[in-house]
C-alpha positions as CSV (number, residue, x, y, z in Angstrom):
1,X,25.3,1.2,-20.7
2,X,28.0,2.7,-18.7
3,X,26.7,3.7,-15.7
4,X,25.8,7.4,-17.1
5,X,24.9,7.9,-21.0
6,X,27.7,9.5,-22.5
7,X,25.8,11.8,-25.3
8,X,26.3,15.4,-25.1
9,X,23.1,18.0,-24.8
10,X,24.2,20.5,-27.3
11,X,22.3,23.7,-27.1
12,X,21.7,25.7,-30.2
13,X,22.7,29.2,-29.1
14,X,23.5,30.1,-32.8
15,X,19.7,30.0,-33.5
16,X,19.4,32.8,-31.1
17,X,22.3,35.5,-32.4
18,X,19.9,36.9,-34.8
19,X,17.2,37.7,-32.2
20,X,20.3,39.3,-30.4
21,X,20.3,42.5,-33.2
22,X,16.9,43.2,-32.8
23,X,16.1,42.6,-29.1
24,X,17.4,45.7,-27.6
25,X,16.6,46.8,-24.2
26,X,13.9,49.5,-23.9
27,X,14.1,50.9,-20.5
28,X,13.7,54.2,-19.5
29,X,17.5,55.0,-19.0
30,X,18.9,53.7,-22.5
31,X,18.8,55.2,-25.5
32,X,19.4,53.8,-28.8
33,X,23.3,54.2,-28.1
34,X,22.9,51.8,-25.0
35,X,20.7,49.4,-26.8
36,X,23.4,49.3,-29.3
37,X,26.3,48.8,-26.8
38,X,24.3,45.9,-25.5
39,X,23.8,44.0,-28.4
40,X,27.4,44.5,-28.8
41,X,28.0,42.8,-25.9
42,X,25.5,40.0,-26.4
43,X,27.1,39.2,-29.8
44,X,30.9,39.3,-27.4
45,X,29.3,37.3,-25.0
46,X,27.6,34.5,-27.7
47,X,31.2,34.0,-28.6
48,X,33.2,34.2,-25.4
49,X,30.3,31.2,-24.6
50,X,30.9,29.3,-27.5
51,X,34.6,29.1,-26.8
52,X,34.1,28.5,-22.7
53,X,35.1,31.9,-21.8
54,X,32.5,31.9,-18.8
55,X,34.1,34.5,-16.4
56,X,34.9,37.0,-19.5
57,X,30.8,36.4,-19.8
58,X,29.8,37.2,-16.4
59,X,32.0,40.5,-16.8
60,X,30.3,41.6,-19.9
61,X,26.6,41.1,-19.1
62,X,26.2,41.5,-15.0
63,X,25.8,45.2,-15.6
64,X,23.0,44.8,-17.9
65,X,21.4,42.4,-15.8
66,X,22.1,45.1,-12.7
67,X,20.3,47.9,-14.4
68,X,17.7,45.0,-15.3
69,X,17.2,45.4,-18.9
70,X,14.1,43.6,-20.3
71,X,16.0,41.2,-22.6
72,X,15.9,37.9,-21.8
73,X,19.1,37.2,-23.5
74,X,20.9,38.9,-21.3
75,X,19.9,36.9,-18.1
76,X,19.9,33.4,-20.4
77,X,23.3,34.1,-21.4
78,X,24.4,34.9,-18.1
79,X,23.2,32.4,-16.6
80,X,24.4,30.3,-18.8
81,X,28.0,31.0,-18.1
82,X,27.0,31.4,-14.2
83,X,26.0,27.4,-14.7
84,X,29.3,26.1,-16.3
85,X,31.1,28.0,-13.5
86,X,29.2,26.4,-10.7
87,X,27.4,29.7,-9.6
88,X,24.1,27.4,-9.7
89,X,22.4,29.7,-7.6
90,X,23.0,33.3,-9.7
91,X,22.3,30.9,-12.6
92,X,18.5,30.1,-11.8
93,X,18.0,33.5,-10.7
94,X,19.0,34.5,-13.9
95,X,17.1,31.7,-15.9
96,X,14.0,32.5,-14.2
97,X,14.2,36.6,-15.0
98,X,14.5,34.9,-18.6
99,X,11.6,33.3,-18.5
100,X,9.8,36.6,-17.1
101,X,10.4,38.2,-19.6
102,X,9.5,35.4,-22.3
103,X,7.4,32.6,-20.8
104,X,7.8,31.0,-24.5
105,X,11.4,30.9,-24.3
106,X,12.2,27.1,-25.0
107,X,15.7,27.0,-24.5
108,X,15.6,29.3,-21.3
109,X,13.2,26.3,-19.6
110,X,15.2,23.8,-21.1
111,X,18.6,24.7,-19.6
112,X,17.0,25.9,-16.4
113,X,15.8,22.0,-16.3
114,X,19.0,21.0,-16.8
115,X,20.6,22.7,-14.1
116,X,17.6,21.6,-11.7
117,X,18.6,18.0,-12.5
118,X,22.3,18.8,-11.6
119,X,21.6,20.2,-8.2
120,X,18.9,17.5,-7.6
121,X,15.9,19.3,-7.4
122,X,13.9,16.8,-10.3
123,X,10.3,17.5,-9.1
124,X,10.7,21.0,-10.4
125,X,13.1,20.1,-13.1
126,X,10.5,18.1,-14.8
127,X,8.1,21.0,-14.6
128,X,10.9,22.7,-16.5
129,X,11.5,20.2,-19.2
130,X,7.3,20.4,-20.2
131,X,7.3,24.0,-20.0
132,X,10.1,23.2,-23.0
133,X,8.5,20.5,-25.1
134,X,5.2,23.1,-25.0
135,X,7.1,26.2,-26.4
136,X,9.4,24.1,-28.1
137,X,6.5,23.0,-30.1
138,X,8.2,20.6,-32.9
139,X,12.3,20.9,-31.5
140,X,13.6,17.5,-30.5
141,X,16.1,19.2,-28.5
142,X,13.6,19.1,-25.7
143,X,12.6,15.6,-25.7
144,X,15.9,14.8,-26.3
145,X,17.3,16.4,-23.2
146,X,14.2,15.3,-21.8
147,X,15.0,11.5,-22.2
148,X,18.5,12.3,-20.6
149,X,17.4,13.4,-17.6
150,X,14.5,10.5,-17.4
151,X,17.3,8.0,-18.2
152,X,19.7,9.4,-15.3
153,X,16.5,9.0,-12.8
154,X,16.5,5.3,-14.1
155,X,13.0,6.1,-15.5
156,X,14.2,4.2,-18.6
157,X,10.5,3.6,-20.5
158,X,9.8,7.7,-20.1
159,X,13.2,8.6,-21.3
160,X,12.8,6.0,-24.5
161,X,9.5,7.9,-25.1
162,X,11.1,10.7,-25.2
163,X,13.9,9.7,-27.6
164,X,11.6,8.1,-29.8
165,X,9.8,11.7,-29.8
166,X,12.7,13.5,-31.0
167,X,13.8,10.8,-33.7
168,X,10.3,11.0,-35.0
169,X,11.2,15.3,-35.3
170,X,14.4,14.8,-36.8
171,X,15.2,11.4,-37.6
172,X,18.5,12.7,-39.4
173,X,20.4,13.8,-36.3
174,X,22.4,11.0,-35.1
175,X,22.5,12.0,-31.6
176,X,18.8,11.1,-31.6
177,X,19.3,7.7,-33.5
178,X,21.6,6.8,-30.9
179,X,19.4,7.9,-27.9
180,X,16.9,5.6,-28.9
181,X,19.4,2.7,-29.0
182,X,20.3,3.4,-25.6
183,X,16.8,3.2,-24.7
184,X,16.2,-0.2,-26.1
185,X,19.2,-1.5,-25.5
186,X,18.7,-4.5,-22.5
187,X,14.8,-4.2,-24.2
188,X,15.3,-5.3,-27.3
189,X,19.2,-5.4,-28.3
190,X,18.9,-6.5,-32.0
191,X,16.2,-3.3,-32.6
192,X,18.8,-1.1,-30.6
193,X,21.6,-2.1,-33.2
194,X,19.6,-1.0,-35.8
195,X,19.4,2.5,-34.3
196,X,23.4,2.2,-33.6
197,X,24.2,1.7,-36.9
198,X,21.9,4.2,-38.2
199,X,23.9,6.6,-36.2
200,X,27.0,5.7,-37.7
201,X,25.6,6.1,-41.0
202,X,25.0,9.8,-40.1
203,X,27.9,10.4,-39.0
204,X,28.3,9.9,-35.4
205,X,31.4,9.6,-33.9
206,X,32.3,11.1,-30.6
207,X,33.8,8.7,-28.5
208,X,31.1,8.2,-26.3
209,X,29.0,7.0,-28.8
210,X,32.0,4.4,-30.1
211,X,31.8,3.3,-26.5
212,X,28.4,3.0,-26.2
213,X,27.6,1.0,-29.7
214,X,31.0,-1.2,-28.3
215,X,29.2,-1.7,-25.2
216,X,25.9,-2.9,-27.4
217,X,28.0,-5.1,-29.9
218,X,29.2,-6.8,-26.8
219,X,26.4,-7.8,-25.2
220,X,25.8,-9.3,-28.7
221,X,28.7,-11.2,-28.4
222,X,30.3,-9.5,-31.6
223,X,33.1,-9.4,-29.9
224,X,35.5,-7.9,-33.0
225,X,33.3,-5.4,-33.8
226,X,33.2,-4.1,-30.1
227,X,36.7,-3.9,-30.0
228,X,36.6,-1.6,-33.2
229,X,34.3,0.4,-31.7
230,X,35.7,0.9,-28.3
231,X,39.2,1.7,-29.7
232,X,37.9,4.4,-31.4
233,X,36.5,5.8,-28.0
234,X,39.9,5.4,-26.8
235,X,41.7,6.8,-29.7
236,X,39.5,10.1,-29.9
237,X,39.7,10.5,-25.7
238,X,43.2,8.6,-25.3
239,X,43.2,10.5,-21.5
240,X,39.3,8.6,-20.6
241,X,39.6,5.7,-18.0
242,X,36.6,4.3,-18.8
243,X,37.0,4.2,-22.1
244,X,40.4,1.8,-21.7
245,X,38.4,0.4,-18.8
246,X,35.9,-1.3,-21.3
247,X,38.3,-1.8,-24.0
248,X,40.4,-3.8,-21.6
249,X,37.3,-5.8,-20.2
250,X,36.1,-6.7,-24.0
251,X,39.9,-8.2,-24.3
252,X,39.4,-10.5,-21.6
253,X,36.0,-11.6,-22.5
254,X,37.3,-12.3,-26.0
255,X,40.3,-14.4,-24.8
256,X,42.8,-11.7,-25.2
257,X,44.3,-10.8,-21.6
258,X,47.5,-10.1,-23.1
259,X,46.3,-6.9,-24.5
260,X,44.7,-6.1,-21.5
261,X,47.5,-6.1,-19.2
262,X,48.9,-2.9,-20.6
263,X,45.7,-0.8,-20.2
264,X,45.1,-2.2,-17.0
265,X,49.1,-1.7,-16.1
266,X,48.6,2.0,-17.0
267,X,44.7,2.4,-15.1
268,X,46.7,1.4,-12.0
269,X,49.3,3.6,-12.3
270,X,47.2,6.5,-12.5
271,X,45.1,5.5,-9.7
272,X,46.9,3.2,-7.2
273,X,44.5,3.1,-4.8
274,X,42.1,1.5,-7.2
275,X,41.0,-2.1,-5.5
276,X,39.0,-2.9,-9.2
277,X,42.5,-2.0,-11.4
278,X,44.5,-4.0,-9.1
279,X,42.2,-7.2,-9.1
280,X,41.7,-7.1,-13.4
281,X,45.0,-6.7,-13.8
282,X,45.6,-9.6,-11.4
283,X,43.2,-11.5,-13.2
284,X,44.4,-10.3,-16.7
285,X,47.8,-11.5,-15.7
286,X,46.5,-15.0,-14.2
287,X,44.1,-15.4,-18.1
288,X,47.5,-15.0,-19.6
289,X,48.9,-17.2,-17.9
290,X,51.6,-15.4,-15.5
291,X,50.8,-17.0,-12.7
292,X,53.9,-15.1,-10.3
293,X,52.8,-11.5,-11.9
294,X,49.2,-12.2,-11.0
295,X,50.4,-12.9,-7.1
296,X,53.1,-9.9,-7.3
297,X,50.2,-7.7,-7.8
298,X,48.0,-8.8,-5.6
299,X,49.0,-11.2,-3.0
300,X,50.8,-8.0,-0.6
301,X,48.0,-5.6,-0.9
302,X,45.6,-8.5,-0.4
303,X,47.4,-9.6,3.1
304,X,46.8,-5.8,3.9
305,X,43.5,-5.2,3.4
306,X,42.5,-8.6,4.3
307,X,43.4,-7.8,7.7
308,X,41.1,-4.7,8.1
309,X,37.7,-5.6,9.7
310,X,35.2,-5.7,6.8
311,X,33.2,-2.3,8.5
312,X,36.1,0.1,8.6
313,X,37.6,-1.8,5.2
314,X,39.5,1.1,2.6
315,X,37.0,2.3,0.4
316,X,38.0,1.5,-3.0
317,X,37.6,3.5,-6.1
318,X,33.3,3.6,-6.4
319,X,33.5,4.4,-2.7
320,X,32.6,1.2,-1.7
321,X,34.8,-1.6,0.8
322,X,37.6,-3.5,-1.9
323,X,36.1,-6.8,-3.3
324,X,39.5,-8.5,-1.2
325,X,37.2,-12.1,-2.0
326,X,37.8,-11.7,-5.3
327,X,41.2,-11.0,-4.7
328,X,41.9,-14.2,-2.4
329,X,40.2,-15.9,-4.9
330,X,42.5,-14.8,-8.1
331,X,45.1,-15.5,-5.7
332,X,44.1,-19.0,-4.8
333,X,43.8,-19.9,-8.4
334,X,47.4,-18.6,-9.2
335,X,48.9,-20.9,-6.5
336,X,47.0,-23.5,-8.0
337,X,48.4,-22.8,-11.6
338,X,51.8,-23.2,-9.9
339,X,50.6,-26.6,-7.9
340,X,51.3,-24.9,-4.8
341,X,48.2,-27.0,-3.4
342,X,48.5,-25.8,-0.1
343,X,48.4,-22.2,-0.2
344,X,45.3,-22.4,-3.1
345,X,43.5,-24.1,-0.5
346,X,44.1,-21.8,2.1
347,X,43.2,-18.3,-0.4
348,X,40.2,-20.1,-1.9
349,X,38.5,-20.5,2.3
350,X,39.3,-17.1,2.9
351,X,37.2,-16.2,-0.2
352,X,34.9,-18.2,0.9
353,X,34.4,-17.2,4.1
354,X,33.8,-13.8,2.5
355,X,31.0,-14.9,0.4
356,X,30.4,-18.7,1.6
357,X,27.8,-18.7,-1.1
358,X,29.3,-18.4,-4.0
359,X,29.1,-20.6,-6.7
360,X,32.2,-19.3,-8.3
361,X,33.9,-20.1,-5.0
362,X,32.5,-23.2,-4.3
363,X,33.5,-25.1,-8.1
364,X,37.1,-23.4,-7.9
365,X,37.6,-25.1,-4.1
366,X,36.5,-28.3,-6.0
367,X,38.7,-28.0,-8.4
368,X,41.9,-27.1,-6.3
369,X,41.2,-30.1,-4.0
370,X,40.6,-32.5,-6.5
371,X,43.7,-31.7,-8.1
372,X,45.2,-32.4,-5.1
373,X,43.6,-36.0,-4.8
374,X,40.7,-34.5,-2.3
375,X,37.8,-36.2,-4.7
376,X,35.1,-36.8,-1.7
377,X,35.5,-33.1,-0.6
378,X,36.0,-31.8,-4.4
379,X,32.6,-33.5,-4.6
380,X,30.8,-32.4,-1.6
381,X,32.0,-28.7,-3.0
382,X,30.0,-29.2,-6.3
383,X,27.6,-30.6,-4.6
384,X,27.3,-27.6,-2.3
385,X,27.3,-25.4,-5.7
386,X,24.4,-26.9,-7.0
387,X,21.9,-26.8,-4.1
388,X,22.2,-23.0,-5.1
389,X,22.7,-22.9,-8.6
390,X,20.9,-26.2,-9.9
391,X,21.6,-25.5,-13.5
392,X,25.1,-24.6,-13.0
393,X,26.7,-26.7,-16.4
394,X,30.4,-26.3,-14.5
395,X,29.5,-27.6,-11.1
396,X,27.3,-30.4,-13.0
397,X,30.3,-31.2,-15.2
398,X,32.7,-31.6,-12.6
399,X,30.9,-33.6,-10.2
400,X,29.6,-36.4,-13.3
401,X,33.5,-36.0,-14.1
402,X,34.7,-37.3,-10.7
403,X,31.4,-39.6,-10.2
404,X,32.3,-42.3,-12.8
């Protein structure tokens, strides 16, 4: 699925406001008029949370935590707010003063997890998340959360486990139905649309669900319904490049470049210095047919970067050195779709030399020369294409075409 999951862990800090009332602190320097105040302010600072008011948070609950109250709501709440400012440091401080005062407190363990994950410190994290599950008792949240951070560590089986542990706690919460499609999903894709749909059918409908169950429906090669679902993604987070990212790729696997020269137009404008915008939209252009557009694009930028040594190459948007092979190769088959023999031949051996075993390469170099009455070395090509892919239908084609 795209690259990181895209559901949301939602913490339920409304189950806690009516411990707030009756959790006063009971040190020696408050009387009931202090413990009133504070759970005043822990009521304030429930809501300023709720509404991303993180600073205002800090404000209102660092003096209690300075004259150390024993309420572990104070320091959870705190940190809590320390976490979404970055503050990751006061944050665990705080979580673990929480959990001091209240070894059983589930969602104290739970979002100190979390924040372990974040800051890469999963051997302790881990710890974290069982200490949840164990107080948590029969919550899904834990195992839920649990499963995300499994699934970001690529520990895919553990974090289905998990999933499957909180759908079998609540198998009405379509965040849960969803997490275990994700899990099977590349497993057993027909059982994960099962789950998909299920989610729908309680309601889910965030956009990165959309994208994920699009992603799903188009490794299933239901290529309309994908489209459905990924436009939703993009119409509820218009302003999300991946979302038009994958909405633009279905297009061009379902024949419909057309549509995706617009997204791809506007992903480019937005980030110019994106090597992987710059060669779709090449491509999406050459699909569709416009042959000059696709070289306009490309052909410049490609002369460029073609020219840096491949170990100080630009980094390109994922950090990594442009793909400029594809690019000579997009190139070399745009020249070709305007019989400009000569320079297709020339692009399609600079690819080449780039990645001299590519199969991709290798039948398009066939192609071009034996459009250009080069059958012997159109041949040899092919030939070349199947020694490493022997079950390559194209290559196979192409050289019994030419063979008769």
């Amino acid at each position: 699925m795209s690259g990181r999951p895209s559901l949301k862990s939602v913490l339920a800090w409304l189950i806690l406001v009516a411990a707030f009332l009756g959790c006063g602190g009971r040190g020696a320097k408050e009387g009931p008029g202090a413990v009133a105040r504070m759970n005043d302010d822990k009521i304030s600072a429930h809501d300023l949370l709720e509404n991303g008011h993180f600073a205002e948070v800090v404000g209102i609950l660092t003096p209690w935590a300075e004259e150390k109250v024993p309420d572990p709501q104070v320091y959870s709440m705190l940190a809590k707010a320390q976490w979404k400012l970055g503050n990751y440091d006061d944050a665990i401080a705080n979580y673990e003063a929480a959990v001091r005062l209240d070894y059983s407190n589930t969602y104290a363990h739970l979002e100190l997890a979390q924040i372990l994950v974040e800051i890469g410190r999963t051997g302790r994290a881990l710890t974290e998340f069982d200490l949840a599950i164990r107080t948590g008792e029969r919550d899904p949240l834990p195992h839920y959360n649990y499963g995300l951070a499994l699934y970001g560590m690529k520990r895919r089986e553990e974090a289905l486990e998990q999933w499957r542990m909180a759908y079998a706690l609540d198998s009405r919460d379509p965040r849960y139905a969803e997490a275990v499609g994700i899990g099977l999903t590349g497993k057993d894709d027909e059982a994960a649309l099962e789950y998909f749909e299920e989610a729908d059918s309680l309601g889910a409908d965030e956009a990165g669900f959309h994208d994920n169950f699009g992603l799903l429906l188009q490794r299933l090669g239901r290529y309309g319904q994908a489209e459905a679902e990924f436009e939703k993604a993009v119409s509820r987070e218009p302003g999300n490049a991946l979302y038009r990212r994958n909405l633009a790729i279905l297009y061009m696997a379902s024949g419909q470049s057309s549509l995706a020269v617009p997204l791809w137009e506007a992903l480019l404008g937005e980030n110019k210095e994106s090597p992987v915008y710059r060669i779709y939209l090449a491509r999406a252009f050459f699909d569709a047919g416009r042959f000059d557009s696709a070289i306009d694009v490309l052909e410049d930028w490609a002369q460029k970067v073609g020219a840096i040594p491949p170990a100080s190459g630009t980094p390109g948007a994922e950090g990594e050195a442009p793909p400029i092979d594809e690019a000579f190769d997009v190139l070399a088959m745009s020249y070709r779709g305007k019989k400009d023999t000569v320079r297709a031949v020339s692009y399609i051996r600079r690819a080449l030399a780039l990645k001299p075993r590519s199969v991709a390469y290798l039948i398009n170099y066939g192609v071009i020369l034996a459009e250009g009455g080069n059958i012997p070395e159109a041949k040899a090509q092919w030939e070349k294409a199947l020694e490493i892919d022997p079950g390559n239908t194209t290559a196979s084609k192409n050289l019994s075409a030419y063979s008769r």
